[in-house]
N, C-alpha and C positions, 0 to 999 in steps of 0.2 A: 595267649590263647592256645589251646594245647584240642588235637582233634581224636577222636577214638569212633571207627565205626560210624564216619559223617556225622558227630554230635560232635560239639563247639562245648569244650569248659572254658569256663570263661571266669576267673579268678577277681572278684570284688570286695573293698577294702572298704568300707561302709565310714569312714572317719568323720570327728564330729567337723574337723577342718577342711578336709578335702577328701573326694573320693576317689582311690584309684584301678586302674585295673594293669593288668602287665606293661601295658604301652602309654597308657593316657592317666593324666591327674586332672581335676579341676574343683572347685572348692563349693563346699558341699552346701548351697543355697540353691530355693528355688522359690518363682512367686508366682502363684496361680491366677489367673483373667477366664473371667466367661466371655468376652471379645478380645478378638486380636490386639495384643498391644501395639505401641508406635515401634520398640526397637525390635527387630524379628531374627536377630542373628544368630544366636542360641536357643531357639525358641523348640522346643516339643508340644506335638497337637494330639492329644488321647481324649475318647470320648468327647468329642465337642469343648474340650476344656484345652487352655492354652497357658505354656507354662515355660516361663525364662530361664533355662539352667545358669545356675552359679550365682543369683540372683539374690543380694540376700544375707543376713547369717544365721546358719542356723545354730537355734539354742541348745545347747547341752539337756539331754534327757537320755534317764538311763534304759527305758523304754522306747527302742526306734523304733516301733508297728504302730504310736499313738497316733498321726496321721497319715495321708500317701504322700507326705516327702520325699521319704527314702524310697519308696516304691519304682515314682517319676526318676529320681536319680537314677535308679539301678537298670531303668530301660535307657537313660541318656548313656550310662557307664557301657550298654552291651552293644547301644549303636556306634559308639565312638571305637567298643576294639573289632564289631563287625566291619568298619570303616576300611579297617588296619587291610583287611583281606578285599577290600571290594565287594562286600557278601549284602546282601539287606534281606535274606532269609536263611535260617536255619533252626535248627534243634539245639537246645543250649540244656547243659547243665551250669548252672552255678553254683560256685564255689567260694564261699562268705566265711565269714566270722564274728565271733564276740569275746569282748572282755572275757579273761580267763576262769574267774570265780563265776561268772553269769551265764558261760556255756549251758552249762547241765540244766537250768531251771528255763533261759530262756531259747532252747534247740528247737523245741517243735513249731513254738509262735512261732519264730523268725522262718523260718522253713514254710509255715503254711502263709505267712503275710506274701514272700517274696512267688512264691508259685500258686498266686491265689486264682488266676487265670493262666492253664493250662496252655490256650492258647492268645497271642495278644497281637494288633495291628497300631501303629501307631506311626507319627511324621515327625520325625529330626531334621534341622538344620533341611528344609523341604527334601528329605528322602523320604521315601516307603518305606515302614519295616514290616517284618512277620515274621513273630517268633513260634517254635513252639517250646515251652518250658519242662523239659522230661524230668529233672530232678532238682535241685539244691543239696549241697552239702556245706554245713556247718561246722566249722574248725574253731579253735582256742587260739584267738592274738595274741602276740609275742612268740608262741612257739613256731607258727608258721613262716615268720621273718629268715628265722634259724633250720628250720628244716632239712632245707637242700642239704645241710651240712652238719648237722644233730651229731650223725655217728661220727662223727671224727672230733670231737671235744672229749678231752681226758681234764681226769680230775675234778675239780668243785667248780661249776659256772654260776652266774646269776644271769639270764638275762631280762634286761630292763626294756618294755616298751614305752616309750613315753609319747603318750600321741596328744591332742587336742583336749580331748574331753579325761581322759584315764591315763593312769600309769600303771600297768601291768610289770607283776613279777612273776618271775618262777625260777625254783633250781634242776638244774641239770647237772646229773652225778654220770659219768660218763657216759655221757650222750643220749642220758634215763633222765627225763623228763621225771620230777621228785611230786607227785599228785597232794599231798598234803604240804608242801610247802611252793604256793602261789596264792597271787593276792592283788587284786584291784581294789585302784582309789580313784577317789574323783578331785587329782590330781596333775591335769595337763599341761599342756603351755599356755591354754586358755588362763588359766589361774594366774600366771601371772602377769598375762597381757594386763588381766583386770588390776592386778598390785599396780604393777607398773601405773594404770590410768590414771588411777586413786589417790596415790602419790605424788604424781605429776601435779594434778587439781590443786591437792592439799599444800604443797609447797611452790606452785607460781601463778594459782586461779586462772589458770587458761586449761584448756581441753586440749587433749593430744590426738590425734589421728592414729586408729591402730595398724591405717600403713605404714607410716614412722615407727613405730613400737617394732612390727614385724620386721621391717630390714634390721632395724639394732639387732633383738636377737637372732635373725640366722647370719646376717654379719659382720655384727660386733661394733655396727659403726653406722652414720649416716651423718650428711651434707645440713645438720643443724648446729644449735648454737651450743658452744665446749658445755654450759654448764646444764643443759637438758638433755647433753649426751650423757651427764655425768648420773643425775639423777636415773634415766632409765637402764644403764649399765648397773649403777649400787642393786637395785631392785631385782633387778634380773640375778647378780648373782646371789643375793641372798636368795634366790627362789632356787638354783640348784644344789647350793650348801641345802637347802630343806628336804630337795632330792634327796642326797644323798645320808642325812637325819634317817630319812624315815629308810632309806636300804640299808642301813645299821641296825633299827630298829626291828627289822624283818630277817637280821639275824649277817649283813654284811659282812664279809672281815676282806679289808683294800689288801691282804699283807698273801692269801692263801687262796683268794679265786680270782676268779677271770669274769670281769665283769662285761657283757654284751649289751649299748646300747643302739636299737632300734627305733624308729621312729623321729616324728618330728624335733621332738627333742634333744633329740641330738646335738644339732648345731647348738642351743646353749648351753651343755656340757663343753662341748667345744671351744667357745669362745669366753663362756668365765668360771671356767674351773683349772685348777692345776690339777692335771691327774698323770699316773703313772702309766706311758703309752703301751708297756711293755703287760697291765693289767687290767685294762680298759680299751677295749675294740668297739668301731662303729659300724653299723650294719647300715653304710652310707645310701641306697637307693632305698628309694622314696615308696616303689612302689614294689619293694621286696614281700610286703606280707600277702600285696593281691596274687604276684610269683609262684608263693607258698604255698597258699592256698589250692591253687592250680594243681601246683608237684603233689598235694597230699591228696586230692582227689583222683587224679590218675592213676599215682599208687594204690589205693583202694577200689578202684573200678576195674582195674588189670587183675588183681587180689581177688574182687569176686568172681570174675570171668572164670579164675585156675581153679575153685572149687569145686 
């Protein structure tokens, strides 16, 4: 959280897996009750409606305004970093993002869903809040990850965001963001949670739990039996040999840039790929694109100020 002239920017990473902000993560569910549920530990109260953060999965849709999901989340997300400070009132600009080809088409929705109420009252985890909502600003994922540090890449980069729901590319020719060569798919780790599931069924007719799936890939490993570790390891890597299929196809070359992966994905690049350390970097914190976000809005808010 970054402050300018007592307004709070408040930097939100809207992910299909988890939402973060500078300081806090937590995974992007939520389940709506017109009476108070039995568990109330996470619980947010808006308009008489009562609503369980983290609760939940939510579905991949390339369209996040299609309900107040992401709405609810994004007041859990600004009371969790208002928490950081002690604060349960102020003036917030928010500072978001979308998939990189989607920026330009979906800027304004997202902007008028997330500041649809100007001003808003609402109860976390039983605090008071009271926002008032002055702006939103809308940034391109994967470039915000990289940001803080743009200007200082020489040469041919690629950087890769690989999140939940999308995998985000773009190049960067020294430290120039290349606007005709980036590209979103609806290719995350979700995709291959789901391989991995399918697989699993198909070769031992039991169901797998996708908390077992999720420790294998961010750890390579987990307290089950040799040959079900083996199955969701095969899987797992053949899904980032396909990763990296398709950053070939988008014009890769492993010999002549510098490849930056971001995002969740990461760790399964990590754990079953052989890559070259010295041409493949990870942009290891989790909640670097909410950061980014943050850095690029301050920078442009100081920017209009000098005009």
């Amino acid at each position: 959280m970054k402050t300018i002239n007592n307004t709070k920017i408040i930097g939100i990473d809207h992910g299909y897996g988890n939402m973060k902000t500078a300081n806090c993560c937590f995974p992007t569910g939520v389940c709506a009750y017109d009476a108070e549920p039995l568990f109330t530990a996470d619980m947010l109260v808006c308009n008489d409606k009562y609503y369980l953060i983290g609760e939940g999965h939510k579905e991949f849709a390339p369209d996040k305004i299609k309900d107040e999901d992401y709405y609810i989340l994004t007041l859990a997300a600004i009371a969790k970093e208002l928490k950081t400070e002690n604060l349960t009132e102020a003036h917030i600009v928010i500072a978001a993002g979308l998939p990189l080809t989607w920026t330009s088409g979906q800027k304004a929705d997202f902007k008028a869903y997330l500041m649809k109420n100007a001003e808003v009252k609402f109860v976390y985890r039983k605090i008071g809040y009271h926002l008032y909502i002055d702006d939103v600003r809308i940034y391109p994922q994967g470039y915000a990850a990289i940001a803080s540090f743009a200007s200082t890449l020489k040469g041919v980069n690629l950087i890769a965001d690989i999140g939940n729901g999308t995998m985000n590319t773009l190049y960067m020719i020294h430290g120039k963001p290349q606007q005709g060569k980036m590209f979103t798919e609806k290719f995350g780790t979700y995709q291959c949670t789901l391989a991995v599931r399918e697989a699993f069924m198909q070769k031992t007719q039991r169901e797998l739990s996708d908390v077992i799936i999720d420790e294998v890939l961010i750890t390579g490993t987990a307290n089950i039996a040799p040959a079900d570790l083996k199955i969701i390891k095969s899987v797992a890597a053949e899904y980032v040999r396909d990763i990296f299929r398709r950053l070939r196809e988008h014009g890769y070359d492993e010999n002549t840039m510098t490849l930056y992966i971001t995002g969740g994905g990461g760790c399964l690049v990590r754990n079953f790929y052989r890559f070259n350390a010295d041409r493949v970097k990870f942009v290891e914190d989790i909640c670097a694109a909410a950061k980014g976000y943050e850095y690029l809005a301050e920078a442009q808010i100081k920017a209009e100020a000098r005009i």
